[in-house]
MIKE-232557 format. One line per 3 residues: for each residue x, y, z of N, C-alpha, C. Coordinates in steps of 0.2 Angstrom, whole numbers. Example, Ala and Ser with C-alpha at 12.3 -4.5 7.8 and 13.67 -1.06 7.14 Angstrom:
66:-28:39:62:-22:39:66:-16:39  64:-11:35:68:-5:36:64:0:39 .
REM end
This chain:
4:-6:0:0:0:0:4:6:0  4:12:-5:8:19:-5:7:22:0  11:25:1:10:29:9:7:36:3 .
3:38:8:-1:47:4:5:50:3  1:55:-1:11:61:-4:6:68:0  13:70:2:11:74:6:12:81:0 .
16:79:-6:18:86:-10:10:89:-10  11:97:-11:4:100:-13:7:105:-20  0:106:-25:2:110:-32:-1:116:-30 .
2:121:-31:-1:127:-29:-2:130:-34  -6:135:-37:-6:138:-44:-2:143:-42  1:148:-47:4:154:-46:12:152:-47 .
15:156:-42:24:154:-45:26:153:-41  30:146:-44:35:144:-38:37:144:-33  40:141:-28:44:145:-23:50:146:-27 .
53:152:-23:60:153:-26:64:149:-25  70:148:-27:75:144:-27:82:149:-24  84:146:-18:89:149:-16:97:148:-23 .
103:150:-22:108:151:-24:109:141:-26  110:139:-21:111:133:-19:107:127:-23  100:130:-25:95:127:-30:90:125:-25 .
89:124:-18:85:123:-12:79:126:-12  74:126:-11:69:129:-10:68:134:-4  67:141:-6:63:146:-1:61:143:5 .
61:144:10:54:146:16:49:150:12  44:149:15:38:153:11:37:160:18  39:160:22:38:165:28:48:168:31 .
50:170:27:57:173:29:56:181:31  60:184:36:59:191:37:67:192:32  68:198:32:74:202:28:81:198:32 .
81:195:36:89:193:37:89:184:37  84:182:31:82:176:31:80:173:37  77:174:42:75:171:48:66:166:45 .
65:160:47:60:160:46:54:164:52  49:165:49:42:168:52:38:164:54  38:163:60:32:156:64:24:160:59 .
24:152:57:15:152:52:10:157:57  9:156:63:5:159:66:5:165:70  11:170:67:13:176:68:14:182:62 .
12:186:62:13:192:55:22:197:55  22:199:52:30:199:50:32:206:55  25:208:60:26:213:67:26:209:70 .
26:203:71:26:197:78:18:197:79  14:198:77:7:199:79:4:192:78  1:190:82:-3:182:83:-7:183:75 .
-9:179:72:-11:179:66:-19:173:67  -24:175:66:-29:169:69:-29:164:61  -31:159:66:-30:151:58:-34:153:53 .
-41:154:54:-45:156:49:-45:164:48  -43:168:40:-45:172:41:-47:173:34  -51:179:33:-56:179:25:-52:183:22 .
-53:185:17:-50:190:10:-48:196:13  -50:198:17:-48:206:20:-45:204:27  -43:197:27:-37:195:33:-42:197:40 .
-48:198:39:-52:197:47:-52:191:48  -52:189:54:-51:181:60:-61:179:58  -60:174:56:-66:169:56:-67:167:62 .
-74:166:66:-72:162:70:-75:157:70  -73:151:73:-74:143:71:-82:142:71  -86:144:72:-92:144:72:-97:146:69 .
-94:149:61:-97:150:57:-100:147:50  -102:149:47:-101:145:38:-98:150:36  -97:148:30:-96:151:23:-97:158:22 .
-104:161:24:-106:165:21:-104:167:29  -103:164:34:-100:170:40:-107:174:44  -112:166:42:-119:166:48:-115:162:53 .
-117:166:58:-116:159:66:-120:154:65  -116:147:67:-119:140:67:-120:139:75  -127:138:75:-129:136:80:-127:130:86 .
-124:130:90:-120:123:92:-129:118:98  -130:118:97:-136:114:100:-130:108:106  -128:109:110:-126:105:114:-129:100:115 .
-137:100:118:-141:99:119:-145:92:116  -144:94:108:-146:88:105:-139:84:102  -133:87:103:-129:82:100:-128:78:107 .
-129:79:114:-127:75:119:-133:68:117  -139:71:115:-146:65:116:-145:62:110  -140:65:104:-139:58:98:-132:57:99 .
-127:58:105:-124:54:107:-125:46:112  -132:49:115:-133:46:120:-133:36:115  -137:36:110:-140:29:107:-130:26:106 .
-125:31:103:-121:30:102:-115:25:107  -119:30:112:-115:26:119:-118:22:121  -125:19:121:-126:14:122:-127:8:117 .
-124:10:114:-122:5:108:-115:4:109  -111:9:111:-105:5:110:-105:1:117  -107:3:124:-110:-1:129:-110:-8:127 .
-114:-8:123:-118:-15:123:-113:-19:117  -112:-17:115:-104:-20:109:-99:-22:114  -96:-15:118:-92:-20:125:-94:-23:128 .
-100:-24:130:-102:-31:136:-102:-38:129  -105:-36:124:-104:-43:118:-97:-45:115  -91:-40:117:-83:-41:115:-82:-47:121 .
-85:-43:128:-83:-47:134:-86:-55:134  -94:-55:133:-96:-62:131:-93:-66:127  -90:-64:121:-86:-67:113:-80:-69:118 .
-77:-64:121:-71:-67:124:-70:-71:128  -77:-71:133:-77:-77:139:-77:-84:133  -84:-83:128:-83:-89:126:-78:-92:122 .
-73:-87:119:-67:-91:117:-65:-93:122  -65:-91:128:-57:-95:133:-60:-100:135  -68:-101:136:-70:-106:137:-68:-111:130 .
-69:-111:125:-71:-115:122:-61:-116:122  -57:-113:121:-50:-115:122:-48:-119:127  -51:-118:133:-50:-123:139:-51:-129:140 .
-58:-129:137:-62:-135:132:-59:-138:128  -57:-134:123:-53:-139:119:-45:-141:121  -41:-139:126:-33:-140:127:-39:-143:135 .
-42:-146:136:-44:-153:140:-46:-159:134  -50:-157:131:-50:-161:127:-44:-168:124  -40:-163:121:-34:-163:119:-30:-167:126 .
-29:-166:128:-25:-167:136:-27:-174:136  -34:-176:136:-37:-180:140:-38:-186:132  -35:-185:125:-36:-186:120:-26:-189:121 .
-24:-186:123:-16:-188:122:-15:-196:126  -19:-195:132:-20:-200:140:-21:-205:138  -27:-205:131:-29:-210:130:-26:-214:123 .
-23:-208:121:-16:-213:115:-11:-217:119  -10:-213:124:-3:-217:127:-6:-222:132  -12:-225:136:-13:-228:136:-15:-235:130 .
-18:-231:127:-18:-237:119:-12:-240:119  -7:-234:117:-1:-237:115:5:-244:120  2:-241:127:5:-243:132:0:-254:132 .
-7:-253:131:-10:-258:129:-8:-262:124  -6:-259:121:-5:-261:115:3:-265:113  9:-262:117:14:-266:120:13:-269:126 .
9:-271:130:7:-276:134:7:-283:129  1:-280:124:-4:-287:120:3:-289:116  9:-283:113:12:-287:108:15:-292:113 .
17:-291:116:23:-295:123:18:-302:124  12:-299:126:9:-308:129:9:-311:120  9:-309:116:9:-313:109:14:-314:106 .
19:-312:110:25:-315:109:28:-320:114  27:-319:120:27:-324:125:21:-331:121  14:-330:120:12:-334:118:17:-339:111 .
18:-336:108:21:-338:104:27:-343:103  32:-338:110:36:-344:110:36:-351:115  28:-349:116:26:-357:122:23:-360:115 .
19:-359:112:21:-363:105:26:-365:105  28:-364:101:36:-365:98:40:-369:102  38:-368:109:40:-376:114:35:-380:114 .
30:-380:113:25:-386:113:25:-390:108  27:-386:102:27:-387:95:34:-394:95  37:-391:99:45:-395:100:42:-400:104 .
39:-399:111:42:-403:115:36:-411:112  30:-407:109:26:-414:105:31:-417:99  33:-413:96:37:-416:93:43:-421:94 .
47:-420:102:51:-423:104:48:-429:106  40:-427:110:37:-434:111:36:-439:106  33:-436:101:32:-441:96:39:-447:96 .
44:-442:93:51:-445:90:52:-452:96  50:-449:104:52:-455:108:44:-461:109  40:-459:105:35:-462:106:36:-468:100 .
39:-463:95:40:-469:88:44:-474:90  51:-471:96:55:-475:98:53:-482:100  49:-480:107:43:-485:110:42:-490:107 .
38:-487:102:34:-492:99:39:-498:93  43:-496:91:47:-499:87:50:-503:92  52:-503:100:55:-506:104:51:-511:109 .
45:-510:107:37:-513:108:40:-519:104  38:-516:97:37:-519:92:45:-526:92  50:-525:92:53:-528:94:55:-533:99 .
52:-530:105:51:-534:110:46:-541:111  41:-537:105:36:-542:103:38:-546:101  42:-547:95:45:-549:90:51:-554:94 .
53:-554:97:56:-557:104:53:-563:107  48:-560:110:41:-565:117:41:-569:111  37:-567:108:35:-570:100:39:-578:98 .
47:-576:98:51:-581:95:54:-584:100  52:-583:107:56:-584:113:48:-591:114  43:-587:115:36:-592:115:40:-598:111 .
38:-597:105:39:-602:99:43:-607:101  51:-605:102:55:-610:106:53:-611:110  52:-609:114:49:-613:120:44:-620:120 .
38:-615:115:34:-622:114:38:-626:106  43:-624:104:46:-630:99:48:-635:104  51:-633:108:54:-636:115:53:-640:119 .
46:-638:119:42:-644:125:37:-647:121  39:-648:114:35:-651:111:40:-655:110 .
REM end
């Protein structure tokens, strides 16, 4: 955004230009001194408004330099709606504002109470992998030790089996024997 220009055009002629190429003061008395804007070049107060023949306007006039009536009176009573409107705009800033800090306290509980409940999850959650690994490796010894069984079961039985095989041919002699 430009900043405003403060240069202004004036009609008529320029300011002068010192030696130097610089621009005049527009109020210098005869030894270059500047003239304060609201003094005339006898030191005399010079009022801000003044008309074509340099008489002092006073601030309470128009144009044409009829008195404007200042009504105190009714600028205080259509002040009045304006005060109690901006009244009721501050008490509605202050309600907005309670209910944003409510609704922020609200929300950073929420939150708080939303973290409690990840880290419990998460904490649940390395519990259950742990017993699923624990479980896991009581398989993986069950899985072995039936396995082991087996292997000594096959043994057994093979040892049965021969033992049979044994009685069997021991019987047999026997009764070849006593026949």
């Amino acid at each position: 955004m430009e900043e405003p220009s403060l240069e202004l055009t004036v009609p008529g002629s320029p300011l002068e230009e010192a030696a130097d190429g610089a621009g005049s003061p527009l109020e210098v008395d005869e030894d270059a001194a500047q003239i304060p804007w609201e003094a005339d070049a006898d030191g005399e107060a010079i009022p801000w408004d003044v008309d074509a023949d340099e008489e002092g306007i006073p601030w309470d006039v128009d144009a044409d330099g009829a008195g404007i009536l200042l009504d105190l009176h009714a600028m205080r009573d259509a002040l009045r709606p304006l005060q109690a409107e901006a009244s009721r705009l501050r008490r509605c800033n202050g309600s907005l504002e309670e209910q944003m800090a409510l609704a922020k306290r609200k929300r950073d509980e929420e939150v708080r109470q939303y973290r409690e409940q990840v880290e419990e999850l998460e904490e649940r959650l390395k519990e259950l992998k742990n017993g699923v690994q624990q479980q896991q490796r009581k398989n993986q010894e069950l899985q072995e030790l039936r396995s082991s069984l087996h292997q000594e079961l096959s043994i057994y039985k093979g040892c049965l089996e021969i033992y049979g095989h044994l009685c069997k041919s021991e019987e047999k002699a026997e009764q070849d024997y006593e026949e």
